[in-house]
C-alpha positions as CSV (number, residue, x, y, z in Angstrom):
1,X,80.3,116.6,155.9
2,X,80.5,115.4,152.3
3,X,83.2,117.7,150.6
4,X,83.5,116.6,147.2
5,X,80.6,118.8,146.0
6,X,82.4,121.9,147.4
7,X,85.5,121.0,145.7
8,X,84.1,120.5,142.1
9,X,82.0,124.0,143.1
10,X,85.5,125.7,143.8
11,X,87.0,124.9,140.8
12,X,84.3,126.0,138.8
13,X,84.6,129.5,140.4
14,X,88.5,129.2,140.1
15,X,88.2,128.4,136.8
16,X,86.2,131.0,135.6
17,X,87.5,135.5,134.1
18,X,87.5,137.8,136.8
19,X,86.1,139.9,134.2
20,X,83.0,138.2,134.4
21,X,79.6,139.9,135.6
22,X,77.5,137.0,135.7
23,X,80.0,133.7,136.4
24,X,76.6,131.6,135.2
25,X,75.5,133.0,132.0
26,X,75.6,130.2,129.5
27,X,77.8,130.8,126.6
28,X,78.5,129.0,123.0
29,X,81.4,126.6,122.5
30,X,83.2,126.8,119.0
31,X,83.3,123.6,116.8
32,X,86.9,123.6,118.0
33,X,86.1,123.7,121.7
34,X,83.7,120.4,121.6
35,X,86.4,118.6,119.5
36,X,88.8,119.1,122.6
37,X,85.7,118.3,124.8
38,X,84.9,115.2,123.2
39,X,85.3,111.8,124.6
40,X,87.3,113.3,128.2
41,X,84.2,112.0,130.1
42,X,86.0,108.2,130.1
43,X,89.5,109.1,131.6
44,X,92.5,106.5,130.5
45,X,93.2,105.0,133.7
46,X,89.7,103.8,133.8
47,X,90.1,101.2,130.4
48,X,91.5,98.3,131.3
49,X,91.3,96.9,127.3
50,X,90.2,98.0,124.0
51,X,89.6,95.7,121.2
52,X,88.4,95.7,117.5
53,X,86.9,92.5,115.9
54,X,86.2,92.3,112.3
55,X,84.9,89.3,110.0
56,X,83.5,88.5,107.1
57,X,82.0,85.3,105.7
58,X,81.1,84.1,102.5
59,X,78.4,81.2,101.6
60,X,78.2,80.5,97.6
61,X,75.3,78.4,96.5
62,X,77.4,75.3,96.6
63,X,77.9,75.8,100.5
64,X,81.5,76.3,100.0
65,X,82.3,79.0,102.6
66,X,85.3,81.4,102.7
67,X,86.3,83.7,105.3
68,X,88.0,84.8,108.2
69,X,88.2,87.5,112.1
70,X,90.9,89.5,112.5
71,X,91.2,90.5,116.1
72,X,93.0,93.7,117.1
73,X,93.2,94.0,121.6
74,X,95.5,96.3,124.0
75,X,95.3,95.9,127.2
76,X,96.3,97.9,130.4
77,X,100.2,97.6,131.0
78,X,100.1,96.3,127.2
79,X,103.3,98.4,125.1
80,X,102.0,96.7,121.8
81,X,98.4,95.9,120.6
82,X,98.1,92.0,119.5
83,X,96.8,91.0,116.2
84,X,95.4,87.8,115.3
85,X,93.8,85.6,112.5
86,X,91.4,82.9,111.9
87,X,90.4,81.9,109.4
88,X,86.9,80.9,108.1
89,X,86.6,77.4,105.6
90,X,83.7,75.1,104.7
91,X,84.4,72.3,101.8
92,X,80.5,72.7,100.6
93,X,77.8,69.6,99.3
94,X,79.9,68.6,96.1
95,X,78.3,71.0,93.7
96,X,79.3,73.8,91.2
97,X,78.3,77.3,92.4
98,X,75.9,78.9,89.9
99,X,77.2,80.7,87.3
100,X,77.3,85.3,88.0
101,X,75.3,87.1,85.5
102,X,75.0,90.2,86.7
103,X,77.4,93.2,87.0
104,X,78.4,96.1,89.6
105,X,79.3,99.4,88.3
106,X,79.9,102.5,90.2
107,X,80.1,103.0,94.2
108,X,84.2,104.1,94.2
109,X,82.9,107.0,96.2
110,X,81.8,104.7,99.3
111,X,85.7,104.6,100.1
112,X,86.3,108.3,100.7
113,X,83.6,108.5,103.5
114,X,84.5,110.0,107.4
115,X,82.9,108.1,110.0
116,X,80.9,105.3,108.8
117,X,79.9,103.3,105.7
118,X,77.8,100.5,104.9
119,X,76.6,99.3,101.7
120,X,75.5,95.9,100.6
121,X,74.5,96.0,96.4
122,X,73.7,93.1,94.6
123,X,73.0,92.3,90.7
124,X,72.0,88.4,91.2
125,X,68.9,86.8,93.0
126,X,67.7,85.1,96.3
127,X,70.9,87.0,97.7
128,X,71.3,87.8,101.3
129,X,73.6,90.5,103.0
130,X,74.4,91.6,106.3
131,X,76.9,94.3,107.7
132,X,76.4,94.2,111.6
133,X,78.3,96.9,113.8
134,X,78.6,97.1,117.4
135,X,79.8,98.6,120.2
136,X,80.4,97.0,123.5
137,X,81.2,98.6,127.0
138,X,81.4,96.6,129.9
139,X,82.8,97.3,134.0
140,X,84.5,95.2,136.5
141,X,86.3,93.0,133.2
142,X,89.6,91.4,134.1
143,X,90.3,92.6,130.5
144,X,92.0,89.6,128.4
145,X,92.6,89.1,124.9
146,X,91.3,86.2,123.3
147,X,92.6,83.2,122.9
148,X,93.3,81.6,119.5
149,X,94.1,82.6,116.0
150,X,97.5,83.3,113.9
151,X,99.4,86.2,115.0
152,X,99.5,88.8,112.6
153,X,102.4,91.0,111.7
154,X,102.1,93.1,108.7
155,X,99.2,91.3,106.5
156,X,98.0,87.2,106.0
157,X,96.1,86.0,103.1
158,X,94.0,82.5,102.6
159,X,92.1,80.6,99.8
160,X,89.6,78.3,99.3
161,X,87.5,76.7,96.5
162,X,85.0,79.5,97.3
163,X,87.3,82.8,97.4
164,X,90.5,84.2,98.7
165,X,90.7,86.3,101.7
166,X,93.3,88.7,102.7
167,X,94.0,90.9,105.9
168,X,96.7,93.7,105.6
169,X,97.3,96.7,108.0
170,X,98.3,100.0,106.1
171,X,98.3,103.4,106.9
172,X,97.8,103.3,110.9
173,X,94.6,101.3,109.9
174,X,93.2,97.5,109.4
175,X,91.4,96.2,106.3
176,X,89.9,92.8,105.5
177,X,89.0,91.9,102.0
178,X,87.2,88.7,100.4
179,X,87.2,87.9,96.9
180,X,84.4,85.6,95.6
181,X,85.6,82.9,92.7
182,X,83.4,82.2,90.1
183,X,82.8,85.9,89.8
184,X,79.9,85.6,92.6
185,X,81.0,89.2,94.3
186,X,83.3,90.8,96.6
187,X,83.4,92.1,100.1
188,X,85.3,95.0,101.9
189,X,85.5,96.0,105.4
190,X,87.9,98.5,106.6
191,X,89.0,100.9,110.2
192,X,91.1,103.6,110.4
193,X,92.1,107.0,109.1
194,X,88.6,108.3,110.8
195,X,86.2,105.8,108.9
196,X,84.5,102.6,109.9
197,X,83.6,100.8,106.3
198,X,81.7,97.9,105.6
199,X,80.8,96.7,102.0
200,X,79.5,93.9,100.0
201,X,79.0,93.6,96.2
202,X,77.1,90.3,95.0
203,X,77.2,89.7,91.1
204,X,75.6,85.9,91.5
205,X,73.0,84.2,93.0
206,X,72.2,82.3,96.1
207,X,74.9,83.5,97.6
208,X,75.2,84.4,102.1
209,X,77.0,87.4,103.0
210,X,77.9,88.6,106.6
211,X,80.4,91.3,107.5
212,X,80.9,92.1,111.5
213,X,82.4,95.0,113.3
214,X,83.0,94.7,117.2
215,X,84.3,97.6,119.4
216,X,84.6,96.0,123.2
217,X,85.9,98.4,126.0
218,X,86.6,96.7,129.2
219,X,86.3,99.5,132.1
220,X,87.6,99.7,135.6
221,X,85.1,100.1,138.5
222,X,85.3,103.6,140.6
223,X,83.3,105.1,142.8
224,X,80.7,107.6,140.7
225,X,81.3,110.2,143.4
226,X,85.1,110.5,142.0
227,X,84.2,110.0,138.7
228,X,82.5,113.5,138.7
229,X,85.0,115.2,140.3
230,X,87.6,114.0,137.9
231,X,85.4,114.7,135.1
232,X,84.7,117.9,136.2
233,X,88.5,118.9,136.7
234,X,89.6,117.3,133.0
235,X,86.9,119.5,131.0
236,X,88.0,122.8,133.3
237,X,91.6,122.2,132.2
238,X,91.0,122.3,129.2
239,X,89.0,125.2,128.8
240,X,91.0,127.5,130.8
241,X,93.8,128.6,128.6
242,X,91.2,129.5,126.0
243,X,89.9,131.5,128.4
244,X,87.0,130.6,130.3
């Protein structure tokens, strides 16, 4: 005889007032409530790394090319997360980038958002611009971090005939700038502090912009059986001392 059902039924009864008439009458959760709830469905034990890959890339219309990734990984057993940097160069066909007529105004608002924020404005022609964000889970991973790049302590910074890029980590969180020369544009791409932000402003022409945000999450294989049970036991104790 299967017990596990019986058990995760028990604890539901155990968990629930005396007081109550009918133990199975729904009833509403406060905003509060479902911010303690959130996320307890994937239990710690079960992530075996967690990584955050950013880069951003820029093509002028001479094919010079200026960028760079910045790799952020923890894995299980891991006291420190590892930081790395690579960064992103193409010398171009021997021509002068056209000259930026156009102008950007506004947009200082796009900074201040929660949660996330893309924009990609432009004020030239025959631009192209990209933010790509993803999110990546995946079972039975080793869990590695990546080989390659510089490690990164508290910022790194790199130039190029097309721009200057520069990586700095303030504020619990990780941001990657690019500066365009030849006043073609700028990009910014930022995590942290609650917000995911990825932004591109293009003053020339001709010009190739990509910005890229990758969450992985490497998780450890368990039998779904015990993953309910556990489940079911994290979300009841956390809603008994408020009384449910």
């Amino acid at each position: 005889m299967d017990f596990k059902p019986l058990l995760v039924t028990f604890l539901l009864m155990i968990s629930l007032p005396a007081t109550a008439s009918n133990p199975f009458k729904p009833m509403e959760l406060t905003d509060a409530e479902l911010a303690q709830l959130r996320g307890r469905y994937v239990l710690p034990d079960r992530i075996i790394s967690f990584g955050v890959t950013m880069s951003s890339s820029w093509q002028n219309s001479a094919g010079q090319v200026i960028g760079a990734a910045v790799a952020l990984n923890i894995v299980s057993g891991q006291s420190q997360p590892t930081l790395s940097f690579t960064p992103i160069n193409q010398a171009g066909n021997g021509r002068q980038p056209l000259s930026a007529n156009g102008q950007i105004i506004g947009g200082a608002g796009l900074n201040n958002v929660q949660g996330v924020a893309q924009s990609v404005r432009t004020a030239g022609d025959f631009n192209q611009g990209v933010n790509d964000l993803s999110i990546d889970f995946s079972k039975g991973a080793s869990g590695s971090v990546p080989a390659g790049g510089i490690p990164l302590a508290s910022g790194q910074s790199f130039s190029n005939a097309a721009g200057t890029v520069t990586v700095t980590t303030r504020n619990g969180g990780l941001q990657l700038a690019l500066q365009a020369n030849h006043d073609q544009g700028y990009t910014q791409q930022q995590i942290g502090q609650g917000s995911v932000a990825q932004h591109a402003a293009i003053g020339g022409s001709m010009n190739n912009v990509h910005n890229v945000t990758a969450l992985n999450v490497a998780l450890r294989d368990s039998s779904p059986r015990t993953n309910m049970a556990s489940s079911a036991w994290e979300q009841l104790r956390t809603l008994r001392p408020t009384g449910y």
